[in-house]
C-alpha positions as CSV (number, residue, x, y, z in Angstrom):
1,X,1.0,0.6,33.0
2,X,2.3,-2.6,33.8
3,X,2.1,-3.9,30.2
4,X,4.0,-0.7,28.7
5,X,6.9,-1.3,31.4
6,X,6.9,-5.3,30.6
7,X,6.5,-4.8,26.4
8,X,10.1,-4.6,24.6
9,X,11.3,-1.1,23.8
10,X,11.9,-3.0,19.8
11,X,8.1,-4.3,20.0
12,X,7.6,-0.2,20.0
13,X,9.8,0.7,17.3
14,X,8.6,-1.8,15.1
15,X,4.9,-1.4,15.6
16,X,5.6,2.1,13.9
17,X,7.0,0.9,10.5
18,X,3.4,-0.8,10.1
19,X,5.1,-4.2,9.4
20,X,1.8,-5.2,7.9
21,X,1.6,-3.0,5.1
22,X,5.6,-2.9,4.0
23,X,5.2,-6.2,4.1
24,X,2.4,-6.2,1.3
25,X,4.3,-3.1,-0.5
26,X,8.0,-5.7,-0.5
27,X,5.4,-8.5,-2.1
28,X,4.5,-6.0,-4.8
29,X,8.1,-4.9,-5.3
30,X,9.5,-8.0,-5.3
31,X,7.1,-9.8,-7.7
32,X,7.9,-5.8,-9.6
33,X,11.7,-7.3,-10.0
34,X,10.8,-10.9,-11.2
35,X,8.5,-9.0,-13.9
36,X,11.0,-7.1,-15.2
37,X,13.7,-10.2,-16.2
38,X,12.6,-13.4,-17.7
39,X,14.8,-15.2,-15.7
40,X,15.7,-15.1,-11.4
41,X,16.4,-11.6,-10.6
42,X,20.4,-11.0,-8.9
43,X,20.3,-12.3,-5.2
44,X,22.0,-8.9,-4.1
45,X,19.1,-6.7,-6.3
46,X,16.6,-8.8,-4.3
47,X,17.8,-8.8,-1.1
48,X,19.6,-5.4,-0.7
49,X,17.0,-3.9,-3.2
50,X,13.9,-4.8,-1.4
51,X,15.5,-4.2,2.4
52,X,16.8,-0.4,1.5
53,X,12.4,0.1,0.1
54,X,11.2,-1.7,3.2
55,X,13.2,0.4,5.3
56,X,12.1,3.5,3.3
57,X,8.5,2.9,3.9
58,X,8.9,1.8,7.9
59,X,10.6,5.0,8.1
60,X,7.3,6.7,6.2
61,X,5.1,4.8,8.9
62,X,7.1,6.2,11.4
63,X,6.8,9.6,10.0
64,X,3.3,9.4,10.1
65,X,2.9,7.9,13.9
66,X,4.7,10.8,14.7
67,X,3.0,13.3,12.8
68,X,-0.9,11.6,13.8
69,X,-0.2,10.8,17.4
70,X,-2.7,13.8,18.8
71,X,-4.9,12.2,16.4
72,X,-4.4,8.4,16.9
73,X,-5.6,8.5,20.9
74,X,-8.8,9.8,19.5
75,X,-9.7,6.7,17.4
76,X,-10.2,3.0,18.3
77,X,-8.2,1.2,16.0
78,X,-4.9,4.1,16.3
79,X,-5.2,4.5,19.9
80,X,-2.3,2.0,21.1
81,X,-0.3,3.2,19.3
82,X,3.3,3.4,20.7
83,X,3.6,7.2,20.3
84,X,-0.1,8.0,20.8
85,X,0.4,6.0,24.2
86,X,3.6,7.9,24.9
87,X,6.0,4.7,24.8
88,X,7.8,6.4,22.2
89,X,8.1,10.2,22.1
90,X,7.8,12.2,18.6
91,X,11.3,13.2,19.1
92,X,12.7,9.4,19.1
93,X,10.2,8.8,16.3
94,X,11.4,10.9,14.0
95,X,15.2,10.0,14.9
96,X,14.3,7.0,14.2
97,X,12.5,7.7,10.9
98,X,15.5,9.3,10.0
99,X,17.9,7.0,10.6
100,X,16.3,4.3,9.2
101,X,14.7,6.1,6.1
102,X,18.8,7.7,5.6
103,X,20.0,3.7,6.0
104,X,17.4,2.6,3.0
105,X,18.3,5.4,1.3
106,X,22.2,4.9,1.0
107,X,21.8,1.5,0.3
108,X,19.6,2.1,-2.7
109,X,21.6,4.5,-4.1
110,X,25.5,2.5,-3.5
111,X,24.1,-0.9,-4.3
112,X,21.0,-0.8,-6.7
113,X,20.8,2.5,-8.2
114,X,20.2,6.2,-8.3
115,X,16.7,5.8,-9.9
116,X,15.0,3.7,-7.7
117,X,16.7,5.6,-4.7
118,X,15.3,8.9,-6.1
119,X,11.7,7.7,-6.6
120,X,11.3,5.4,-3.5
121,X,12.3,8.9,-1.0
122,X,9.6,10.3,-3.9
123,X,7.5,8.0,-2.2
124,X,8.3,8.3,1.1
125,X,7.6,12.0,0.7
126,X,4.3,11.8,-0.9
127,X,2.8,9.3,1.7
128,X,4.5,10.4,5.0
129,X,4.2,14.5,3.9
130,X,1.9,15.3,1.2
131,X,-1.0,12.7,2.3
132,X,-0.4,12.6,6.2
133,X,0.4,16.3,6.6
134,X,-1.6,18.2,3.9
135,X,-4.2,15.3,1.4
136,X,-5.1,13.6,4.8
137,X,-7.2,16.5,6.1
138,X,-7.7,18.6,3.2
139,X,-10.1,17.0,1.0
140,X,-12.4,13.7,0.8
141,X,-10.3,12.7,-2.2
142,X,-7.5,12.3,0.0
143,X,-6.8,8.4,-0.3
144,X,-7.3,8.4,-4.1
145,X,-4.5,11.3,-4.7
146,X,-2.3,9.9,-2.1
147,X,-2.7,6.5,-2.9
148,X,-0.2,7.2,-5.7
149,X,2.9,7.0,-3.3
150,X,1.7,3.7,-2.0
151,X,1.5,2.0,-5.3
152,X,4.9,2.5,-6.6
153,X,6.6,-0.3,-4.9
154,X,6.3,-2.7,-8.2
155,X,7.8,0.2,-10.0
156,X,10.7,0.8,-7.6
157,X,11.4,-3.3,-7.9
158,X,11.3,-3.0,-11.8
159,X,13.4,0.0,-11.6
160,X,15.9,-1.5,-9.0
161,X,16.6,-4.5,-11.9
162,X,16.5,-2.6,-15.1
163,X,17.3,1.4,-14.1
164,X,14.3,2.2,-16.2
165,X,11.0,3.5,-16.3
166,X,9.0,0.9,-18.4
167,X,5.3,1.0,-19.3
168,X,5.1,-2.1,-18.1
169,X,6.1,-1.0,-14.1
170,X,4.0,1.7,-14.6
171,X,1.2,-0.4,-15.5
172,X,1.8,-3.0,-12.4
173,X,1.7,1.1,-10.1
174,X,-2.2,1.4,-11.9
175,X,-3.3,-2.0,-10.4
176,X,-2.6,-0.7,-7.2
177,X,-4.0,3.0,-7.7
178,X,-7.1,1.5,-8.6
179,X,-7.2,-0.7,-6.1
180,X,-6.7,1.5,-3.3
181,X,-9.8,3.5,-2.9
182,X,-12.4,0.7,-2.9
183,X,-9.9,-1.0,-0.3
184,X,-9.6,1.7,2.4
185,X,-12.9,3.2,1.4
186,X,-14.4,-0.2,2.6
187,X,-12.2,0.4,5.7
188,X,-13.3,4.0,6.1
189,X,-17.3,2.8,6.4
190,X,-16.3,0.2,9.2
191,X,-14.7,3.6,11.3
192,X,-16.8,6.1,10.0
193,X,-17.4,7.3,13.8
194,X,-13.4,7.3,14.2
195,X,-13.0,9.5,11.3
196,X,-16.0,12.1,12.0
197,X,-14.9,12.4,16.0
198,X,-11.1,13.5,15.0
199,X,-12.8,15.9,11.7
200,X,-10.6,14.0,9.1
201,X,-13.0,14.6,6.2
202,X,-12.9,10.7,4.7
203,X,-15.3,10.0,2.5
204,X,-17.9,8.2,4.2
205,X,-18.0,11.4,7.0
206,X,-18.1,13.7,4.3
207,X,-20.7,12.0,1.7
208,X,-22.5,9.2,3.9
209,X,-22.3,5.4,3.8
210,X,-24.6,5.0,0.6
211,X,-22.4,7.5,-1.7
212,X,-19.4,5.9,-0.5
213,X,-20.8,2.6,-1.2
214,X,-21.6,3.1,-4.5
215,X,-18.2,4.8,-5.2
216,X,-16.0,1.2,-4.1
217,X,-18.7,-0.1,-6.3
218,X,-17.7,1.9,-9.3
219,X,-14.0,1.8,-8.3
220,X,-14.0,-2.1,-8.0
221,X,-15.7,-2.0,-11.8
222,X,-12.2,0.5,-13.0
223,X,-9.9,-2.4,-10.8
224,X,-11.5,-5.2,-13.0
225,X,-11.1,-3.5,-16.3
226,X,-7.7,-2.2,-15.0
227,X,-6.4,-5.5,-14.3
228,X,-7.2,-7.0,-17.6
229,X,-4.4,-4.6,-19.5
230,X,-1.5,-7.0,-18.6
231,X,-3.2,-9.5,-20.8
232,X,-4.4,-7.1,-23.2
233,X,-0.9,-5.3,-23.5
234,X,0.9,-9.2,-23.7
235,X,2.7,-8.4,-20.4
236,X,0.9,-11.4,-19.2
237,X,-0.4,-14.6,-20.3
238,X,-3.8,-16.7,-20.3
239,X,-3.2,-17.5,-16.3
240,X,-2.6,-14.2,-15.2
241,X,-6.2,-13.3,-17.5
242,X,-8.3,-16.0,-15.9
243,X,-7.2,-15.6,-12.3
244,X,-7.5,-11.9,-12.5
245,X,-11.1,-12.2,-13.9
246,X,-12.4,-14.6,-11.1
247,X,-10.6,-12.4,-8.3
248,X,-12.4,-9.1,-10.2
249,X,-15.7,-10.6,-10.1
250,X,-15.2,-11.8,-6.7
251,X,-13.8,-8.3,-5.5
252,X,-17.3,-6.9,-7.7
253,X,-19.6,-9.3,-5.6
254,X,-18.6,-8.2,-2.3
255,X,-18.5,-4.9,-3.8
256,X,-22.1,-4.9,-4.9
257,X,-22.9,-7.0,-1.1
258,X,-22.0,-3.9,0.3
259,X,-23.9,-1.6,-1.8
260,X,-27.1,-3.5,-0.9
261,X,-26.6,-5.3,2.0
262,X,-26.5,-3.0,5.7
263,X,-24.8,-6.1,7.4
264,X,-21.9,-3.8,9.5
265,X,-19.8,-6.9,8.7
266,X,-19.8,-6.4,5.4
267,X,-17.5,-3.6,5.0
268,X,-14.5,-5.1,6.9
269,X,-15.3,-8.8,5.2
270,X,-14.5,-6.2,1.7
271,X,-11.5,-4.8,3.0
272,X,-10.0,-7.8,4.4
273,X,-10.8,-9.3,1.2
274,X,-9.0,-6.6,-0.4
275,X,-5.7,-8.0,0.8
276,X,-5.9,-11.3,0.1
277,X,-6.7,-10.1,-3.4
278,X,-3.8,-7.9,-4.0
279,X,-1.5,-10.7,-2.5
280,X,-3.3,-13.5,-4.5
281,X,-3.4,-11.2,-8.1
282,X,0.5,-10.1,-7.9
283,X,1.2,-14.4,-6.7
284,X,-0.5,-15.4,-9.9
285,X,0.2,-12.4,-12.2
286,X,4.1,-14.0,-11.4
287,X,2.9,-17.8,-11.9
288,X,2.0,-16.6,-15.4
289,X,5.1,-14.4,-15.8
290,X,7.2,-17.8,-16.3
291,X,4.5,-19.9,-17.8
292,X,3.7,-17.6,-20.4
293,X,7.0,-15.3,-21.2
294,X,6.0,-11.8,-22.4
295,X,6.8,-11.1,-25.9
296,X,10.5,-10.2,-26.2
297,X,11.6,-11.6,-23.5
């Protein structure tokens, strides 16, 4: 008790944008914005562009801390949660969502454009309604359907630039779809018990370890060919081709490590490594992006 009363009211608040995660989702927007020019992207498109998506998604986080918090004191790694704990109540939550998600919102659509505004409160509604109120609980499948909504940041950066839909942002929005499953999958093993005690039908509580094993297998197989397209489509260069590759086939060792091994490490060693291979993919996907120019630009 002692701890709630001394923590920062702000600590609170910003716990539930999941800082974390927009964080990864601004990298993937932002490297989205440099893809789309072949020069530096416009300091205010950056800055104004990338705040109004980050404030978008914190306000989808919040949304979803609201929406979860019966479930959250249920579940080890949720259970501190400041509205699962009561710090914050699901009234101020979604206030807060509101105002925060409303501030993004305005500023995408007066200083960037209606496009990106439109399709970044898409996403917001797909992740923080569709997946958390409905996918979440309704089907196994949940994360690969609802993972759609979290891969669009690189598209919403490409549209915040160009105020178009270009194959080429959609292609960057299929990296991350196919990454997704055998990232949280890997995390869904390490908390299968979480999962099965609050009846959210993930994968590994619904079809056991071993088929859920074998599906981040096969899903980290899709991710490797998926990430060679850029090269294959001329969106990216020799660099890009060569880094992807040896990130793949590490990605498809500890992939096949947790197929055979029964370490219980092993599945959070995969999903941690998951991050650091998105962040370390998009890094040299924009290394290449000004060593080798795409064609036409």
């Amino acid at each position: 008790m002692t701890d709630n009363i001394q923590r920062p009211l702000w600590r609170d608040y910003y716990e539930m944008t999941k800082p974390n995660v927009v964080f990864l989702m601004i990298m993937t927007s932002a490297i989205g914005m440099f893809m789309a020019v072949p020069g530096m992207v416009p300091l205010d498109v950056l800055i104004i562009g990338n705040l109004g998506i980050a404030l978008m998604a914190g306000s989808a986080a919040a949304i979803n801390h609201m929406i979860d918090y019966r479930t959250d004191i249920n579940m080890a790694r949720t259970q501190n949660r400041p509205v699962a704990q009561g710090r914050v109540t699901p009234t101020k939550a979604l206030i807060f969502a509101i105002v925060i998600g409303g501030l993004g919102m305005w500023m995408l659509m007066v200083f960037i454009n209606p496009l990106t505004a439109w399709l970044t409160l898409a996403s917001l509604i797909g992740y923080a309604f569709i997946y958390t109120m409905f996918l979440k609980r309704a089907t196994p499948q949940n994360i690969v359907i609802g993972g759609l909504a979290g891969a669009a940041p690189p598209l919403l950066g490409w549209t915040a630039v160009t105020n178009e839909v270009h194959g080429y942002g959609l292609l960057l929005v299929l990296i991350i779809f196919a990454w997704t499953p055998p990232h949280f999958w890997a995390l869904a093993i390490h908390r299968r018990e979480d999962y099965a005690k609050v009846d959210i039908p993930m994968l590994p509580v619904t079809h056991g370890d071993q088929f859920t094993r074998l599906q981040v297998l096969l899903y980290t197989i899709i991710l490797l060919v998926v990430t060679m397209l850029p090269y294959a489509t001329l969106m990216s260069g020799p660099l890009y081709a060569i880094g992807a590759l040896v990130l793949g086939l590490i990605f498809l060792w500890y992939a096949i490590l947790l197929m055979m091994a029964k370490d219980p490490k092993v599945p959070m060693a995969t999903f941690k490594y998951s991050i650091i291979y998105l962040m370390l993919l998009f890094a040299i996907m924009l290394i290449d992006h000004y060593v080798y120019p795409p064609v036409g630009f």
